[in-house]
Gaussian input, Z-matrix of N, CA and C with variables (Angstrom, degrees):
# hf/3-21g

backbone

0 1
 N
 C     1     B1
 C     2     B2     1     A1
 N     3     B3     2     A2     1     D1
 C     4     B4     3     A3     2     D2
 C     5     B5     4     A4     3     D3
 N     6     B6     5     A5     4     D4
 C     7     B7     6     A6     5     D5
 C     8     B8     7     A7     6     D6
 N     9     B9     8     A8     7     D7
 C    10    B10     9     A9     8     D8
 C    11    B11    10    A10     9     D9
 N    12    B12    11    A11    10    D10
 C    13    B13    12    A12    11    D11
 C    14    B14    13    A13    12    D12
 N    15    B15    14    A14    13    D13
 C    16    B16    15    A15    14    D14
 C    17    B17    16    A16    15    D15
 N    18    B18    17    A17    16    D16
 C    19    B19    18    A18    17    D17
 C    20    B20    19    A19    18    D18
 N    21    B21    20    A20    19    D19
 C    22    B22    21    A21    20    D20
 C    23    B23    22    A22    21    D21
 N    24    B24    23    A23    22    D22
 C    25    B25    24    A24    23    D23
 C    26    B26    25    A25    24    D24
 N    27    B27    26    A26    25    D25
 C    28    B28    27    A27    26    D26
 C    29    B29    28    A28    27    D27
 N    30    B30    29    A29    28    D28
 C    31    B31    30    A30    29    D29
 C    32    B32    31    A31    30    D30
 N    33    B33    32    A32    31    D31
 C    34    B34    33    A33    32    D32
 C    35    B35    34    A34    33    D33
 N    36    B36    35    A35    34    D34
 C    37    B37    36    A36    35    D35
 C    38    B38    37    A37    36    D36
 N    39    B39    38    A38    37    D37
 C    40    B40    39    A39    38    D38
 C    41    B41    40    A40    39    D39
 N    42    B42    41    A41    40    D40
 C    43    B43    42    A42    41    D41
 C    44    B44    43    A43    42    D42
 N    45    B45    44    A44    43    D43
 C    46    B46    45    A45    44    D44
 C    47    B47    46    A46    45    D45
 N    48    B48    47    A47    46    D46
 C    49    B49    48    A48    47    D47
 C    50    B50    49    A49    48    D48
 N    51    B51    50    A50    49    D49
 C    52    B52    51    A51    50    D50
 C    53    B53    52    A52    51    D51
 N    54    B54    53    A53    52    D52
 C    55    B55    54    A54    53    D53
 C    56    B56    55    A55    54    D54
 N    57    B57    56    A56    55    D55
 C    58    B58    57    A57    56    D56
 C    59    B59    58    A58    57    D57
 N    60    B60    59    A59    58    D58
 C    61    B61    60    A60    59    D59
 C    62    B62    61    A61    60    D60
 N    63    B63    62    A62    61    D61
 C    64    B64    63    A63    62    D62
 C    65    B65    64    A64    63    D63
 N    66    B66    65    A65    64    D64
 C    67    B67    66    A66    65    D65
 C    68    B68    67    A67    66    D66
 N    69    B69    68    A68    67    D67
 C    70    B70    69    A69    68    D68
 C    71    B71    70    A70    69    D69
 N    72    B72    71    A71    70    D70
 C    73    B73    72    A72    71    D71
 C    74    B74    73    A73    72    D72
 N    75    B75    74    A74    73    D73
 C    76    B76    75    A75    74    D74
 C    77    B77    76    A76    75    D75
 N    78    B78    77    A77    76    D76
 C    79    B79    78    A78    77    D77
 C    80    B80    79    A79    78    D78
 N    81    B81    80    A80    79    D79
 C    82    B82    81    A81    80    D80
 C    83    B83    82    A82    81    D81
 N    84    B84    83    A83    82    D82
 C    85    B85    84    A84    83    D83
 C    86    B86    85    A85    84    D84
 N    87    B87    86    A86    85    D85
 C    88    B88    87    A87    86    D86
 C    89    B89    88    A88    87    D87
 N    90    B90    89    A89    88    D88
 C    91    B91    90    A90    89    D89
 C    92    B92    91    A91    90    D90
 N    93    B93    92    A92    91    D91
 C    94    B94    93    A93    92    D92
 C    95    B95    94    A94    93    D93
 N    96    B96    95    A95    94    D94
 C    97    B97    96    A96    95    D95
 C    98    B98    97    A97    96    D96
 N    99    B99    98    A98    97    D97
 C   100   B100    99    A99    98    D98
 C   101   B101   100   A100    99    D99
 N   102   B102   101   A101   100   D100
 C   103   B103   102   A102   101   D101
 C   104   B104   103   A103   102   D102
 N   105   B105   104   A104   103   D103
 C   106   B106   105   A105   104   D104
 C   107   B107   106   A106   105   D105
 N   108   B108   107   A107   106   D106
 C   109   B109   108   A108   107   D107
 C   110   B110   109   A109   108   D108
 N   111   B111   110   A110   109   D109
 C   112   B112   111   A111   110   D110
 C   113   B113   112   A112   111   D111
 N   114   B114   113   A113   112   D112
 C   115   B115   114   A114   113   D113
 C   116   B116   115   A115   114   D114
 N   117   B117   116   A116   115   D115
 C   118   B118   117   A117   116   D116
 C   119   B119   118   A118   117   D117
 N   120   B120   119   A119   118   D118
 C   121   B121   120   A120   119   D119
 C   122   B122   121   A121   120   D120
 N   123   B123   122   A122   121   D121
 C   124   B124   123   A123   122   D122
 C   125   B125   124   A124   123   D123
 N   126   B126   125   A125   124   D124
 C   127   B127   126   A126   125   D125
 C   128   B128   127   A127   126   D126
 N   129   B129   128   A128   127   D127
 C   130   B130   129   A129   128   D128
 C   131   B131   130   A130   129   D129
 N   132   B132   131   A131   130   D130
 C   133   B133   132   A132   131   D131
 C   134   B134   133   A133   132   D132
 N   135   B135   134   A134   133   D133
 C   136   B136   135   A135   134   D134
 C   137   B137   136   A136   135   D135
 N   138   B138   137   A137   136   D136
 C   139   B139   138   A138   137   D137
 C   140   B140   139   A139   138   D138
 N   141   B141   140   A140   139   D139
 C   142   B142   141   A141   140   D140
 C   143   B143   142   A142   141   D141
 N   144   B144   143   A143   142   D142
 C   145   B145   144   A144   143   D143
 C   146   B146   145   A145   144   D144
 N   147   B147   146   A146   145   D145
 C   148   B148   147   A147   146   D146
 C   149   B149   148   A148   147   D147
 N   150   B150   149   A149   148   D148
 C   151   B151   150   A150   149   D149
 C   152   B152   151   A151   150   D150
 N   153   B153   152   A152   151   D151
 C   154   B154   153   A153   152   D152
 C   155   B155   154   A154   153   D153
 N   156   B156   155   A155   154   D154
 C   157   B157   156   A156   155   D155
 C   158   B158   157   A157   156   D156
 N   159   B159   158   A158   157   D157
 C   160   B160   159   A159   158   D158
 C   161   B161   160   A160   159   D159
 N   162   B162   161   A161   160   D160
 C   163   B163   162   A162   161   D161
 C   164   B164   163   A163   162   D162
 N   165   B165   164   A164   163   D163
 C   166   B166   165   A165   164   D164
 C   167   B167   166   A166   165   D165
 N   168   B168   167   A167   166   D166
 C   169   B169   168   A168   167   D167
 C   170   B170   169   A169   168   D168
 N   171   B171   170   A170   169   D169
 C   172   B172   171   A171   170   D170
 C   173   B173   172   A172   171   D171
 N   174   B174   173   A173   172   D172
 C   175   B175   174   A174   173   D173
 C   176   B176   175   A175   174   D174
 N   177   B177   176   A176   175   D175
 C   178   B178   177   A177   176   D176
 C   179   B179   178   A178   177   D177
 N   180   B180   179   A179   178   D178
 C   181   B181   180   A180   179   D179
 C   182   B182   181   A181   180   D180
 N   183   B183   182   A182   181   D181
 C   184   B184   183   A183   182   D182
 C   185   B185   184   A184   183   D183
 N   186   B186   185   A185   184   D184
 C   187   B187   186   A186   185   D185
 C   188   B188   187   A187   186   D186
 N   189   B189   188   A188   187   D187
 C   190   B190   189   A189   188   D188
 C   191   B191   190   A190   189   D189
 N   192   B192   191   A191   190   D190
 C   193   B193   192   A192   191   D191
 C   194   B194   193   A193   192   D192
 N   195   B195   194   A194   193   D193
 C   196   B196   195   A195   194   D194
 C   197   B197   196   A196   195   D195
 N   198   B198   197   A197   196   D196
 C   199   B199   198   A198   197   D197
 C   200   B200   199   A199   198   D198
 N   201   B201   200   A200   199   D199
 C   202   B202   201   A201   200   D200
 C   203   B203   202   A202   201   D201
 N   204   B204   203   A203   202   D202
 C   205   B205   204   A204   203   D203
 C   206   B206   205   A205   204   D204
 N   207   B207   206   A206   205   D205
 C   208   B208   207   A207   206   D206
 C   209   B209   208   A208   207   D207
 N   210   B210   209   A209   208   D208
 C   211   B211   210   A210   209   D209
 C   212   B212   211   A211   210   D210
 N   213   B213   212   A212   211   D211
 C   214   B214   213   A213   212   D212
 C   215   B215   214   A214   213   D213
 N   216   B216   215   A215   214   D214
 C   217   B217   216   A216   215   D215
 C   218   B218   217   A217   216   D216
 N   219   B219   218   A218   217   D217
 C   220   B220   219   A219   218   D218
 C   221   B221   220   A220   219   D219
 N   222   B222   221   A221   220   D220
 C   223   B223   222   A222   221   D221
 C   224   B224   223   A223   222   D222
 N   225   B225   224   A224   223   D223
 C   226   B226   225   A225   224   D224
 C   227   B227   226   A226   225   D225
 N   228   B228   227   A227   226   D226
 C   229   B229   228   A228   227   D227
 C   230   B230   229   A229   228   D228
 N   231   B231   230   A230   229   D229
 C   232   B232   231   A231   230   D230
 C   233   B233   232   A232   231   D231
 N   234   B234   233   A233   232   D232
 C   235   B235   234   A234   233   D233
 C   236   B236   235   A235   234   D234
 N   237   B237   236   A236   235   D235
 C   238   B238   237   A237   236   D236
 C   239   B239   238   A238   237   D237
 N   240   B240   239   A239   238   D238
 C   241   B241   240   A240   239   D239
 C   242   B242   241   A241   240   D240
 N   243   B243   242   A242   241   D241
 C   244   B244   243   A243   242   D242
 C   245   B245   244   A244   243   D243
 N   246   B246   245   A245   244   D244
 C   247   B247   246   A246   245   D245
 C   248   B248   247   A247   246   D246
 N   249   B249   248   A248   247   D247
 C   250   B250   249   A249   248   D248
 C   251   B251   250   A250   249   D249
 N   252   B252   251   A251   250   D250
 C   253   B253   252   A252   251   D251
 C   254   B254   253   A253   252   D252
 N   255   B255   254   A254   253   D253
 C   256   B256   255   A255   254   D254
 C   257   B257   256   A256   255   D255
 N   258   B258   257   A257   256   D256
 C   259   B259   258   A258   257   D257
 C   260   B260   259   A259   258   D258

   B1=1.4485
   B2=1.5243
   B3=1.1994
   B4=1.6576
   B5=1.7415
   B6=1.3840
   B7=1.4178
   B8=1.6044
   B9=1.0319
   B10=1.6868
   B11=1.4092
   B12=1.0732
   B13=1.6613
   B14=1.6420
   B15=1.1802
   B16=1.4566
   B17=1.6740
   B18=1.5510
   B19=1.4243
   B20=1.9065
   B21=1.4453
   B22=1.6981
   B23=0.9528
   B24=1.5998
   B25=1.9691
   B26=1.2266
   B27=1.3320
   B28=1.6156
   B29=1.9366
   B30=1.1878
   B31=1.0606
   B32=2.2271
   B33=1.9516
   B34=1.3103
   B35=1.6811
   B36=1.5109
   B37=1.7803
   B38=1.2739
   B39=1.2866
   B40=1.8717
   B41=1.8986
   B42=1.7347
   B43=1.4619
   B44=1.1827
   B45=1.4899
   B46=1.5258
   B47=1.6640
   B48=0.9805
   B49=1.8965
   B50=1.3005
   B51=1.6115
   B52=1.6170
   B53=1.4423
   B54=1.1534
   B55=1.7579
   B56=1.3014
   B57=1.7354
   B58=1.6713
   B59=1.6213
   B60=1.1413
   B61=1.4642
   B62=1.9835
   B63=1.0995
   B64=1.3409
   B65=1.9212
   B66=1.3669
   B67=1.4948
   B68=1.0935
   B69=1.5526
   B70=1.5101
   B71=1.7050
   B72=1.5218
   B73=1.4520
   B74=1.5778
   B75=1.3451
   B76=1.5767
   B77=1.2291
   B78=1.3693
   B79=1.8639
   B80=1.4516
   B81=1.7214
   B82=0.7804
   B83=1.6692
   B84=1.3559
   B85=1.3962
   B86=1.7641
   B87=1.0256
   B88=1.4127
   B89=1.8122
   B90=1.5776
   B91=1.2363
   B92=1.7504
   B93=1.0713
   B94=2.0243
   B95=1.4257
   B96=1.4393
   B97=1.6318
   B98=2.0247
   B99=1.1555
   B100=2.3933
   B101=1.0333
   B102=1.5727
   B103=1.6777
   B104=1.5289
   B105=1.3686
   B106=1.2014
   B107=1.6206
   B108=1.3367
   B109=1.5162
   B110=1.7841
   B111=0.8892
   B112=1.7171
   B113=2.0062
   B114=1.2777
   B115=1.6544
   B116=1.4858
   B117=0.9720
   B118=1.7932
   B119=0.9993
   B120=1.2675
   B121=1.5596
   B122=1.9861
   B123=0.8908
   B124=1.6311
   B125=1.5573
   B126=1.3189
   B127=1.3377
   B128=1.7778
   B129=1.5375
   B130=1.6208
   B131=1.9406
   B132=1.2529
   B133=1.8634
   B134=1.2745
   B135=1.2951
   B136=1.2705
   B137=1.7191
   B138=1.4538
   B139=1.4632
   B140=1.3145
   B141=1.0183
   B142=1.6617
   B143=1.5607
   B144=1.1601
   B145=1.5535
   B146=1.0503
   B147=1.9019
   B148=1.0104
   B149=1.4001
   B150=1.4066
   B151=1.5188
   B152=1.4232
   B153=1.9536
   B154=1.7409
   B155=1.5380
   B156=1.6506
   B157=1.1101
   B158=1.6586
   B159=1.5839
   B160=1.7953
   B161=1.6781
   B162=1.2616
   B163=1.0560
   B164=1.9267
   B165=0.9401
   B166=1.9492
   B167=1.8337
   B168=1.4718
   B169=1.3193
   B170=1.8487
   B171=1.6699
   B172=1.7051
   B173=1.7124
   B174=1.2572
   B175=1.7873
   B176=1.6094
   B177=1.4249
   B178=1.6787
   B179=1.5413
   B180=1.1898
   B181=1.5465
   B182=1.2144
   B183=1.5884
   B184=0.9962
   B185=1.9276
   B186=1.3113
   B187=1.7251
   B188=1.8335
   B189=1.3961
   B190=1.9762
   B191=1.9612
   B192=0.8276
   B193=1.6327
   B194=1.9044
   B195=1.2640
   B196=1.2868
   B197=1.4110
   B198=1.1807
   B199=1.2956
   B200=1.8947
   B201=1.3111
   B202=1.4393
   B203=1.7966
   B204=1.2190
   B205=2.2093
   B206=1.2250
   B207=1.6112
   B208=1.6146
   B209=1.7401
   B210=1.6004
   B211=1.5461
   B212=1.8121
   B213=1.1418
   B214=2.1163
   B215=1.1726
   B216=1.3913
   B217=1.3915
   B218=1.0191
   B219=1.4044
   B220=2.0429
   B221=1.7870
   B222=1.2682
   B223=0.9202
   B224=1.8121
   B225=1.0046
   B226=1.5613
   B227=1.7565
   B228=1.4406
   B229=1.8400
   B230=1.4731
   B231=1.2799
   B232=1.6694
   B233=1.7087
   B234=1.0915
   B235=0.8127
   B236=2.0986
   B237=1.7200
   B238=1.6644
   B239=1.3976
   B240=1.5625
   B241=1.5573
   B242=1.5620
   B243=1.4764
   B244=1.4741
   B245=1.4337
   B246=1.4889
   B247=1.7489
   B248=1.4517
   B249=1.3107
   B250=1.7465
   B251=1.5146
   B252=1.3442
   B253=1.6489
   B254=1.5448
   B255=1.0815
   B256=1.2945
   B257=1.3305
   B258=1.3018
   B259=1.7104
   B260=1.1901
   A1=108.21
   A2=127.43
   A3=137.31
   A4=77.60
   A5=102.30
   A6=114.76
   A7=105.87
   A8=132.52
   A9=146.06
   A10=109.69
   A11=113.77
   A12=112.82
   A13=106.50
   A14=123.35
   A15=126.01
   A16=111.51
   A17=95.67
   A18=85.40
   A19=152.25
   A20=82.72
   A21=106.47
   A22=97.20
   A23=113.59
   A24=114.41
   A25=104.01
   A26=110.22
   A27=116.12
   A28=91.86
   A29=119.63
   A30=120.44
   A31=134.74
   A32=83.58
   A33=95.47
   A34=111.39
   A35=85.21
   A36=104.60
   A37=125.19
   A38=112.33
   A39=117.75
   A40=104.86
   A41=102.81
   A42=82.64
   A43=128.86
   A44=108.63
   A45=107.78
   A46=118.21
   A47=114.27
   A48=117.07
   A49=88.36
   A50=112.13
   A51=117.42
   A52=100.94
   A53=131.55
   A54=125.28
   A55=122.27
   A56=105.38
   A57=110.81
   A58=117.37
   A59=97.18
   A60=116.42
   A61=118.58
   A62=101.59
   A63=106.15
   A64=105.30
   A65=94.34
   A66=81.82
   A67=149.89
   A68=107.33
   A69=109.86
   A70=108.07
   A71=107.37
   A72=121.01
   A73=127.29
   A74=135.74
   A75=146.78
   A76=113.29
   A77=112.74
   A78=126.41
   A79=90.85
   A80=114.48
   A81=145.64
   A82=136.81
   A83=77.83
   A84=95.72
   A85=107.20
   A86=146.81
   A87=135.05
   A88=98.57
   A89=104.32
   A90=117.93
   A91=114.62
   A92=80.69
   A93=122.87
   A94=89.95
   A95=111.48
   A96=121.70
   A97=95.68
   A98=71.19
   A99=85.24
   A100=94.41
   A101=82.86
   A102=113.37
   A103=97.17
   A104=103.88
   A105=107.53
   A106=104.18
   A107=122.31
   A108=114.80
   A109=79.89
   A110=116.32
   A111=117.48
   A112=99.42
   A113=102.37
   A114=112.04
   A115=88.60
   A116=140.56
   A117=123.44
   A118=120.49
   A119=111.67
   A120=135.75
   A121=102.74
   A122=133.91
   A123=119.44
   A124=120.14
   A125=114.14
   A126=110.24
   A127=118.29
   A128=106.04
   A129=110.23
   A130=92.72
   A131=90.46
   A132=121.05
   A133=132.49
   A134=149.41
   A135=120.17
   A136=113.02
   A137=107.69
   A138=120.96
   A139=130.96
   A140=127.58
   A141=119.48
   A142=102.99
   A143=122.71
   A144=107.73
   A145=147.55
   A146=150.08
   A147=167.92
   A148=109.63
   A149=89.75
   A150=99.40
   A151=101.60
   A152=133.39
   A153=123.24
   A154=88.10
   A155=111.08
   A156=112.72
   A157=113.91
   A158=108.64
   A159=99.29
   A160=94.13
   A161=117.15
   A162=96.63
   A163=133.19
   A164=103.89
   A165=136.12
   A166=93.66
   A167=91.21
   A168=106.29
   A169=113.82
   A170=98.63
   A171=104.48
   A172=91.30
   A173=119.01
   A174=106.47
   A175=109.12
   A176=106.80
   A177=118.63
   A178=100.62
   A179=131.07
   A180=138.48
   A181=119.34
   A182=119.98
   A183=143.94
   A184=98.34
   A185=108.37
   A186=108.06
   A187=98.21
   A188=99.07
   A189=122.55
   A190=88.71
   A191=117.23
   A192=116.32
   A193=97.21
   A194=115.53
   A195=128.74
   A196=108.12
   A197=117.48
   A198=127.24
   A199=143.21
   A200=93.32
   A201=89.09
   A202=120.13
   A203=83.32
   A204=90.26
   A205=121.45
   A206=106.20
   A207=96.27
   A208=93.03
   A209=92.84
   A210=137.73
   A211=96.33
   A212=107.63
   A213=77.30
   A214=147.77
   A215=148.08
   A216=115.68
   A217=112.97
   A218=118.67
   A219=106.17
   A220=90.70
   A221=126.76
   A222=128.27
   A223=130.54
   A224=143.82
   A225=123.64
   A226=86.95
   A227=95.39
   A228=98.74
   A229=92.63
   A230=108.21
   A231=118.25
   A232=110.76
   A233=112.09
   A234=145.62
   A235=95.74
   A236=120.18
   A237=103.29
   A238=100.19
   A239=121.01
   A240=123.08
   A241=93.99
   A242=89.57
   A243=121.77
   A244=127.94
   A245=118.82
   A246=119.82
   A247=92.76
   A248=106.16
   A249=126.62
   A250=131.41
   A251=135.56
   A252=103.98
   A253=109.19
   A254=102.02
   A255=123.46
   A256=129.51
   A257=137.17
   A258=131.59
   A259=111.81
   D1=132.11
   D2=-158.97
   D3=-114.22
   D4=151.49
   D5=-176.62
   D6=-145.57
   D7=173.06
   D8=-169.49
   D9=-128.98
   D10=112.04
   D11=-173.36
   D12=-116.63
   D13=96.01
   D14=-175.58
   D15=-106.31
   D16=168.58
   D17=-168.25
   D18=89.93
   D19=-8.03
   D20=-170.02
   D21=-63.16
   D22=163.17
   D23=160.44
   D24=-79.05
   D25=169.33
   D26=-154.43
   D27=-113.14
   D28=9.27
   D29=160.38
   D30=-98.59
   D31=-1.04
   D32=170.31
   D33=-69.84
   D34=169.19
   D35=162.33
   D36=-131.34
   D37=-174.23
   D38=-169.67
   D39=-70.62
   D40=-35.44
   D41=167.24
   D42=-66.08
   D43=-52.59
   D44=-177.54
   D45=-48.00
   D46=-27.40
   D47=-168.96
   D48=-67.54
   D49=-55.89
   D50=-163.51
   D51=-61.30
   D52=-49.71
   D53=176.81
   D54=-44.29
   D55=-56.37
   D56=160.81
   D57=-22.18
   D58=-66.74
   D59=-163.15
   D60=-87.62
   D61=11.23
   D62=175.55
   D63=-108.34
   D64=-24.00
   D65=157.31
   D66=-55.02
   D67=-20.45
   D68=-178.07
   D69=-121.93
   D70=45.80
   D71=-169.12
   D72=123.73
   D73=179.34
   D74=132.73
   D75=-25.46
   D76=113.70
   D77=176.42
   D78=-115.35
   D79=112.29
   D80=152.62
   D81=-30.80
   D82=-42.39
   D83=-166.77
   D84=-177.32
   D85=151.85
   D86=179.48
   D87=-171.58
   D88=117.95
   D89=-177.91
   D90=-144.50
   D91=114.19
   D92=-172.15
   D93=-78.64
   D94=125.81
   D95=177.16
   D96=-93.24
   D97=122.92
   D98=159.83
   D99=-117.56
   D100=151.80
   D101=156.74
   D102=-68.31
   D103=156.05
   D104=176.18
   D105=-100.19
   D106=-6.30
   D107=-155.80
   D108=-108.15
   D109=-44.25
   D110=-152.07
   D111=-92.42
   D112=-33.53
   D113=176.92
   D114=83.05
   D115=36.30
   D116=152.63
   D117=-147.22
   D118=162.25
   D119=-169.78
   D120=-7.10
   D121=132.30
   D122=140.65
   D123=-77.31
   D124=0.43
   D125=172.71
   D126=93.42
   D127=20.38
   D128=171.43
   D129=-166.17
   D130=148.23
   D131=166.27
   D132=-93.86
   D133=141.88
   D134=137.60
   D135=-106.52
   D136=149.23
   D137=-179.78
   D138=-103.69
   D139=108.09
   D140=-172.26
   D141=-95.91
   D142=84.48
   D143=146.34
   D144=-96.02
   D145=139.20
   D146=109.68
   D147=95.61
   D148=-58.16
   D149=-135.55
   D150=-159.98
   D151=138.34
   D152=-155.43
   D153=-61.20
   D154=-51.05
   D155=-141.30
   D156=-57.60
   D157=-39.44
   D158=-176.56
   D159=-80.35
   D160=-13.62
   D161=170.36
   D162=-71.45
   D163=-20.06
   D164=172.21
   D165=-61.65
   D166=-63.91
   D167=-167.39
   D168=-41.18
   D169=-61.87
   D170=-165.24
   D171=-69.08
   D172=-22.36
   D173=-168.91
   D174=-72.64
   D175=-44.09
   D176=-177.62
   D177=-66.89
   D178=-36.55
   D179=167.04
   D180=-45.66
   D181=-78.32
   D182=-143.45
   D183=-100.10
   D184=-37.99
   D185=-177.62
   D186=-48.74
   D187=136.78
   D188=167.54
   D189=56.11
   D190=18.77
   D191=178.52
   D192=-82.80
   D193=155.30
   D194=-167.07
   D195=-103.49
   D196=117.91
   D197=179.71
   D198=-135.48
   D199=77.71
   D200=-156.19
   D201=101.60
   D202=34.02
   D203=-155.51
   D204=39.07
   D205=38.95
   D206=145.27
   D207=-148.58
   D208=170.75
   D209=-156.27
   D210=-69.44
   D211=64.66
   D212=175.45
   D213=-29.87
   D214=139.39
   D215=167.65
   D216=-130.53
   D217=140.21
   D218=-145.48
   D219=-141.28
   D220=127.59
   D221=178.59
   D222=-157.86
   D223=-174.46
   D224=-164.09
   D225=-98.33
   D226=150.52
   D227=-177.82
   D228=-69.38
   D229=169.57
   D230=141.07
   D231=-102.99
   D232=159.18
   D233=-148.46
   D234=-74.48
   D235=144.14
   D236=-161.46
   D237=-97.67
   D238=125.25
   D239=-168.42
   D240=-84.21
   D241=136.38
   D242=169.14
   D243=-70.03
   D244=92.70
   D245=-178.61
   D246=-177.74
   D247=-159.32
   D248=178.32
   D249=-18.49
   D250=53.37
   D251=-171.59
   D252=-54.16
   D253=142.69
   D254=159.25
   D255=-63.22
   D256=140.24
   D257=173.86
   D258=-140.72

């Protein structure tokens, strides 16, 4: 289950997201968006874990949960539409 993690402080990293999120199971995969110009956080993740269920689990957990004084917002991705990247 791929998940949407918005909201982060922009002073996290790829471990810390991945620590968050290993609590509530197997992280698959876990990828922290940078700026590419500034090198930090843009301030959202996406999470691949295991399996729906820890995945259900860290979203019902962790969604509007407080982190770092700010609001998380944790939710199932949609799916990445196919056309133009942008630059």
């Amino acid at each position: 289950m791929k998940l949407f993690i918005g909201n982060l402080p922009y002073d996290i990293n790829q471990a810390e997201v991945q620590a968050l999120f290993n609590q509530y199971g197997e992280v698959v995969e876990a990828n922290l968006v940078i700026d590419q110009f500034s090198g930090r956080s843009k301030g959202f993740a996406f999470i691949e874990m295991a399996n729906r269920t820890d995945g259900h689990k860290a979203m019902e957990t962790l969604n509007k949960q407080g982190y770092k004084n700010r609001q998380l917002v944790c939710r199932e991705a949609k799916p990445q539409k196919k056309g133009k990247r942008r630059r």
